[in-house]
C-alpha positions as CSV (number, residue, x, y, z in Angstrom):
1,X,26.4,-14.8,-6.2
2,X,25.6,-13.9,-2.4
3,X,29.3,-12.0,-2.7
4,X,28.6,-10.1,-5.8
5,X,25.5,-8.9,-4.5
6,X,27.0,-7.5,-1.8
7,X,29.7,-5.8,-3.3
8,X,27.0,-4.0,-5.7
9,X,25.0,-3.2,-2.2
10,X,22.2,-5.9,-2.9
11,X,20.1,-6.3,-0.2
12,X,18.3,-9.8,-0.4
13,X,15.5,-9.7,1.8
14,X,14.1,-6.5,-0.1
15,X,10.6,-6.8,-1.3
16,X,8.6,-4.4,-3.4
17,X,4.7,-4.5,-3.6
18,X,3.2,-2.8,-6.3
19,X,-0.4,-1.1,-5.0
20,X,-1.2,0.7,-7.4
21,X,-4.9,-1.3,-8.4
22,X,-5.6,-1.0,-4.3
23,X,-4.4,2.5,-3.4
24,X,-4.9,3.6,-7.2
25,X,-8.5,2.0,-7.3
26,X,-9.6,4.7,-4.6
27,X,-9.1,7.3,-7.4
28,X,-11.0,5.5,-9.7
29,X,-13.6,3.4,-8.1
30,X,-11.3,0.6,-8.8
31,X,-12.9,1.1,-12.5
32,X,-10.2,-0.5,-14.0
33,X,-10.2,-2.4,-17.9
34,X,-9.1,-6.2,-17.8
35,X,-6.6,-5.0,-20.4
36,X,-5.1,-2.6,-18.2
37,X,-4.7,-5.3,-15.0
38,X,-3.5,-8.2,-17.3
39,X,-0.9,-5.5,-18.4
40,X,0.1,-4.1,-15.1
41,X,0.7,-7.7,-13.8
42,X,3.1,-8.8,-16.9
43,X,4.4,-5.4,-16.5
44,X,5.2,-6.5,-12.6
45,X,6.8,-9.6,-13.8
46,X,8.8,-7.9,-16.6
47,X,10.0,-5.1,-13.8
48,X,10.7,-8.2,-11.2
49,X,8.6,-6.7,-8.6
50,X,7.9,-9.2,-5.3
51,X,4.0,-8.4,-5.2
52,X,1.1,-7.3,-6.9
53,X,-1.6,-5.8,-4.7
54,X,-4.8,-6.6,-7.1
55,X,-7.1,-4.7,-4.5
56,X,-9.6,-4.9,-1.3
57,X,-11.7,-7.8,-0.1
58,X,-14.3,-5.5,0.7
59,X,-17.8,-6.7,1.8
60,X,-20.4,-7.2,-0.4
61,X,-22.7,-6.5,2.7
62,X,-21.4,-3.4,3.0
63,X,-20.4,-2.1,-0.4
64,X,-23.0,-2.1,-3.6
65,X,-21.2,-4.0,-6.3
66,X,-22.5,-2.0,-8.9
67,X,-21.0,0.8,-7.8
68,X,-17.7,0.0,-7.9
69,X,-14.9,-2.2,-10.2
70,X,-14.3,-5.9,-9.2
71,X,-11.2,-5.0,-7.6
72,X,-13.1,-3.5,-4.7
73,X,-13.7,-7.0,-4.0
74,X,-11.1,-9.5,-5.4
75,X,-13.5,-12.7,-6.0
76,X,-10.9,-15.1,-6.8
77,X,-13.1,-16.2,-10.3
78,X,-12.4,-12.5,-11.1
79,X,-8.6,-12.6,-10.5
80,X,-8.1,-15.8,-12.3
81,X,-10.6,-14.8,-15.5
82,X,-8.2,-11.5,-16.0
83,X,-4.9,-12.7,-14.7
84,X,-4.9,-16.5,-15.0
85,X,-4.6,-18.9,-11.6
86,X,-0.6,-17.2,-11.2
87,X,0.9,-21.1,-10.8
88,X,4.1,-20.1,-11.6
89,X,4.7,-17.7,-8.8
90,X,6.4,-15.0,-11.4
91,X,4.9,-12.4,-8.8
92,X,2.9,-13.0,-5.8
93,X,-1.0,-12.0,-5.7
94,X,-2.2,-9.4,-2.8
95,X,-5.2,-8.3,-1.6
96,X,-6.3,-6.0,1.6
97,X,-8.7,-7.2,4.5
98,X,-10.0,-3.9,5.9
99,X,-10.9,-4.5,9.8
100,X,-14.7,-4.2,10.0
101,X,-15.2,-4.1,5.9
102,X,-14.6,-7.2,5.4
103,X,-16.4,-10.6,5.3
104,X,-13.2,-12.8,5.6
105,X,-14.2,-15.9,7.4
106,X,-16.5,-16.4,4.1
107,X,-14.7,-14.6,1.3
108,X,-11.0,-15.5,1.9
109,X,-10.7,-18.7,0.9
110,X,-8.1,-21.8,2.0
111,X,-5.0,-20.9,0.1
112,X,-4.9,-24.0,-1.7
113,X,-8.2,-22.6,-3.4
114,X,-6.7,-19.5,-4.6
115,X,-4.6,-17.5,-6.6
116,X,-3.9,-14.8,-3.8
117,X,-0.6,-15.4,-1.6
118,X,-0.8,-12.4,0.7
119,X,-3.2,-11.3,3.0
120,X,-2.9,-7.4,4.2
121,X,-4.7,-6.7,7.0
122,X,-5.3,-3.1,7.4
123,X,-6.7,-1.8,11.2
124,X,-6.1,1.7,13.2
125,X,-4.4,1.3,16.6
126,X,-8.0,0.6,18.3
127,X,-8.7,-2.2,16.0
128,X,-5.7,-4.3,17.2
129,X,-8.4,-7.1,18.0
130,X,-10.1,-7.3,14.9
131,X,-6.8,-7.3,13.4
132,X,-5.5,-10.3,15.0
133,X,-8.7,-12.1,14.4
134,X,-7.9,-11.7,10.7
135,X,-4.4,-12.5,10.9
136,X,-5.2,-15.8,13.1
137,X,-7.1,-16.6,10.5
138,X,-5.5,-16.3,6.8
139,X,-2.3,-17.6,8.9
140,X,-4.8,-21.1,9.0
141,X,-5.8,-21.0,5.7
142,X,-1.9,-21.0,4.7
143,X,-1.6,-17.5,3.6
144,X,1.3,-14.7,4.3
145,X,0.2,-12.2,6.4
146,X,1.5,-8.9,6.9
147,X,-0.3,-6.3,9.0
148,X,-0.5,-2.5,8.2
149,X,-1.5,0.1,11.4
150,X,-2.9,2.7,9.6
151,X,-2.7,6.3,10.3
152,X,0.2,6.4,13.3
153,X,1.1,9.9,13.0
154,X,-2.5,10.5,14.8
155,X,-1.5,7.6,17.4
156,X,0.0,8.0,20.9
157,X,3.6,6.3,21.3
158,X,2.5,4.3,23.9
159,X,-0.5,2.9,22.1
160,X,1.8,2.0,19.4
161,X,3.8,0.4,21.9
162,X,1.1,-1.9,22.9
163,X,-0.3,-2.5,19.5
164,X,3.5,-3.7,18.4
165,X,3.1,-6.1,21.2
166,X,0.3,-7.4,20.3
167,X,0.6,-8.1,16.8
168,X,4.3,-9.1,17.6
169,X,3.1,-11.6,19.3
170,X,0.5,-13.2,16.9
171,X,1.5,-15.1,13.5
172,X,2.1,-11.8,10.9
173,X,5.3,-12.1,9.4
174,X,5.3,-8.4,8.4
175,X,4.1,-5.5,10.4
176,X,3.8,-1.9,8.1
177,X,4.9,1.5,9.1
178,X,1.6,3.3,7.4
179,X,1.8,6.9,6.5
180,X,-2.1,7.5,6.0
181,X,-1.7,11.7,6.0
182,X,1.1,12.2,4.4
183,X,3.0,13.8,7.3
184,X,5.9,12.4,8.4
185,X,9.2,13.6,7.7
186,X,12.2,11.8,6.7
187,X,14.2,12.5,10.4
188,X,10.4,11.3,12.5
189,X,10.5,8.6,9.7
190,X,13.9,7.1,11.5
191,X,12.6,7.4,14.8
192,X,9.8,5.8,13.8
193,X,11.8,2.9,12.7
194,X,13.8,2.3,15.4
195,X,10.5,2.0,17.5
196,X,8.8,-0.2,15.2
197,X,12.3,-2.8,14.6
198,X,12.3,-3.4,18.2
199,X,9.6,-5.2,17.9
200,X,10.0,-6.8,14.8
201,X,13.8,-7.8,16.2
202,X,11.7,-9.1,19.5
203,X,9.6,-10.9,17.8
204,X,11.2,-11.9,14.2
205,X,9.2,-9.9,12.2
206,X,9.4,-8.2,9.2
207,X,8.8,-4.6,8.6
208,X,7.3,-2.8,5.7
209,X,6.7,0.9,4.8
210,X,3.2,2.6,3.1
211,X,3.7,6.2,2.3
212,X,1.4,9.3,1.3
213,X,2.8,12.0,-1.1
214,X,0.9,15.0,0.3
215,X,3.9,16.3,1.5
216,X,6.2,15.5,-1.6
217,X,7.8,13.2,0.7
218,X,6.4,9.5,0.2
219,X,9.7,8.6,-1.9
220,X,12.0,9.9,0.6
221,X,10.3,8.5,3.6
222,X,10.1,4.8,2.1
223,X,14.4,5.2,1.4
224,X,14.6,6.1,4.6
225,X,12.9,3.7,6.0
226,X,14.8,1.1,3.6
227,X,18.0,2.7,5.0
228,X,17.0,2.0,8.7
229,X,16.2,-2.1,8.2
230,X,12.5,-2.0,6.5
231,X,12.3,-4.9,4.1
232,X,8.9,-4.6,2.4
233,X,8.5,-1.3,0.2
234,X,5.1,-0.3,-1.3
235,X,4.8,1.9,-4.0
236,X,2.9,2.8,-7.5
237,X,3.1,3.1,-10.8
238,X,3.4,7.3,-11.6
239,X,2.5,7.5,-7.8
240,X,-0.9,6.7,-8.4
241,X,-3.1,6.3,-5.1
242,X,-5.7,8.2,-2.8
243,X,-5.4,11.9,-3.3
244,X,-1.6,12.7,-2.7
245,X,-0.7,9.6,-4.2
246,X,2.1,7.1,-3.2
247,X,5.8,6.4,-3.5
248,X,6.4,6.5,-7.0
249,X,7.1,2.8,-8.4
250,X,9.6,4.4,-11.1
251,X,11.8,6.2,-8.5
252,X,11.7,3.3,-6.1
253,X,13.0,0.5,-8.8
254,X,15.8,2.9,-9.9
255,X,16.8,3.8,-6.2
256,X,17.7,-0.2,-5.6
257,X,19.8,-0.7,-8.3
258,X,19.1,-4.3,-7.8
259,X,19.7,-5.8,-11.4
260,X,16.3,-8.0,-10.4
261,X,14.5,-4.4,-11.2
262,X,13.7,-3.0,-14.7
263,X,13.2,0.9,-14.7
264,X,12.3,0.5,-18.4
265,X,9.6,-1.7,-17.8
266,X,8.0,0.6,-15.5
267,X,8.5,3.4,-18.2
268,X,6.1,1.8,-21.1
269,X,3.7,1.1,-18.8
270,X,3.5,4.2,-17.6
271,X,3.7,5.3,-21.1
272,X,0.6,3.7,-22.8
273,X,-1.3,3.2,-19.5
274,X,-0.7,5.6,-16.6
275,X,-0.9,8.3,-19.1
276,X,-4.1,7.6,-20.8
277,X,-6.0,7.3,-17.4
278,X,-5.0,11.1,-17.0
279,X,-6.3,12.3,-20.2
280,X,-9.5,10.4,-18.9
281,X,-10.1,12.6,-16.3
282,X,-8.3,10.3,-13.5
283,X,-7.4,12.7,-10.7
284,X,-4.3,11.7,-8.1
285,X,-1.1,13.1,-7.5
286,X,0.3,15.9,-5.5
287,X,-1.6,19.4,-4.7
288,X,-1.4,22.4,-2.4
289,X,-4.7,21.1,-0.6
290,X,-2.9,17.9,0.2
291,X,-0.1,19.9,1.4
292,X,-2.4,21.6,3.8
293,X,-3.7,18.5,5.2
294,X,-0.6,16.6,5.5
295,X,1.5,19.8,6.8
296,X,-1.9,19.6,10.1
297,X,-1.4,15.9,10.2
298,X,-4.9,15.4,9.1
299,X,-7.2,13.1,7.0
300,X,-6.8,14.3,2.9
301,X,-11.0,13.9,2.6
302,X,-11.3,17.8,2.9
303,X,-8.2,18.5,0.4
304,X,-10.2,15.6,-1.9
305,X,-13.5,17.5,-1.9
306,X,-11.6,20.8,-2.5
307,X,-10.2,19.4,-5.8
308,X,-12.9,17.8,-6.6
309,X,-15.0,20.7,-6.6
310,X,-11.8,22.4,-8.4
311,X,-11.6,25.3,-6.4
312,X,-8.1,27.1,-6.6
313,X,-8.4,29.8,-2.6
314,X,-5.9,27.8,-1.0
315,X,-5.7,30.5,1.8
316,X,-9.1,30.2,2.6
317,X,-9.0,26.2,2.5
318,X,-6.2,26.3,4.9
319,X,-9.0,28.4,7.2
320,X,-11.3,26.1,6.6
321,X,-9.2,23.2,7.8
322,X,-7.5,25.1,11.0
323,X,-11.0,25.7,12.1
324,X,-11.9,22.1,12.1
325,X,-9.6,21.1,14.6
């Protein structure tokens, strides 16, 4: 089997995580139906992807739950009322620990106690700390752990450098390559790689890839990435995600040509599901504002309020934006 594979350009040690309830639920309030998650997750299984993200463990200190779906918070009664306790391991549960939004010594319980396999940690470069103290501590309750530095195209090399180190050096077993604006190109994208598998070589870790669309370029930046040795590939069902959007689950699954993936899967889902939350009102997905943002390597907020408020002077905008900086 291992020789067929590679003869059809298999790669084994790929992973794809599906975040589109996470990334998606920041369009949406993570307002979600039970139908819609139960149908995403067979959906997952059906397409054979690795991992479904089912959302934040956000604080309840923090956030008001009445403001928001139950996949802001991922209560592990919730996850196993919609999608069952996942025994059979079909695809693996996910859900994000936000450094400093997150109650995790209290609300991430001992794996043995719940349905959720991975742990994402999610921290900017001067977070490092509070990151490690999350990953020291799902890696005792049994839990993977992968780590995602957020926003790095706003981060000095040698910051990176050290943050690497760090977190090379504590129990992750996958460090991401995060994206957050939406502008990095495909060529910084490689160098980017090189920096980060040094690391992950140095320290036997795993490396994954979380891309933005504001650019039109989340797709091609996650292939790339694939190309230069990153293992663990996020994406979302009709690119659904914050703003811009993500890597488009649909392009990714067809790009692999891994017989384990089922492009027509993703299609009906996309069909009854994806679709309807448009005609809703749901709001994501590439637009000139998010260009903007992304081409000055900045946070999409501004691009978000700009749509929101449906405003079409994309001149002016892009004033707007150059005289923030």
């Amino acid at each position: 089997m291992k020789e067929l594979s590679a003869l059809m350009g298999v790669r084994e040690s790929i992973r794809v995580i599906d975040a589109t309830l996470r990334d998606g639920g920041i369009v949406n309030d993570f307002f979600f139906t039970d139908e819609f998650v139960k149908e995403l997750y067979k959906t997952n299984i059906e397409a054979g992807v690795d991992y479904m993200e089912v959302g934040y463990k956000a604080s309840k200190k923090l956030f008001d739950k009445s403001k928001f779906g139950k996949w802001k918070f991922c209560d592990d009664e919730d996850i196993i009322k919609v999608i069952g306790d996942n025994a059979d391991k079909k695809v693996k549960l996910a859900v994000m620990a936000d450094v400093g939004r997150c109650d995790f010594k209290e609300d991430i319980r001992p794996r043995s106690e719940s349905p959720v396999d991975l742990i994402r940690v999610a921290c900017y470069v001067h977070q490092i700390p509070g990151a490690l103290e999350i990953i020291e501590d799902a890696k005792k309750k049994g839990y993977e752990v992968s780590c995602n530095i957020m926003a790095i195209s706003t981060a000095q090399e040698g910051d990176i450098k050290v943050a690497l180190d760090m977190i090379g050096q504590s129990p992750v077993d996958c460090i991401y390559i995060v994206d957050s604006y939406g502008s990095i190109f495909p060529e910084q994208m490689q160098r980017i790689c090189a920096l980060y598998k040094e690391y992950a070589d140095k320290y036997n870790k795993q490396l994954g890839i979380h891309a933005h669309n504001n650019q039109q370029l989340a797709f091609a930046n996650t292939i790339e990435a694939c190309g230069d040795g990153v293992d663990w590939l996020d994406a979302t069902y009709n690119g659904m995600g914050r703003g811009a959007g993500n890597c488009f689950m649909e392009n990714l699954l067809a790009f692999l040509k891994n017989p384990k993936y089922k492009v027509y899967e993703t299609l009906k889902f996309i069909e009854k599901y994806m679709l309807q939350l448009k005609k809703d009102g749901v709001v994501w997905g590439y637009d000139v504002p998010y260009l903007v943002t992304g081409y000055l390597n900045q946070h999409p907020r501004a691009a978000m309020a700009f749509s929101k408020d449906k405003r079409t002077d994309y001149s002016k905008f892009f004033d707007e934006v150059i005289a923030q900086e």
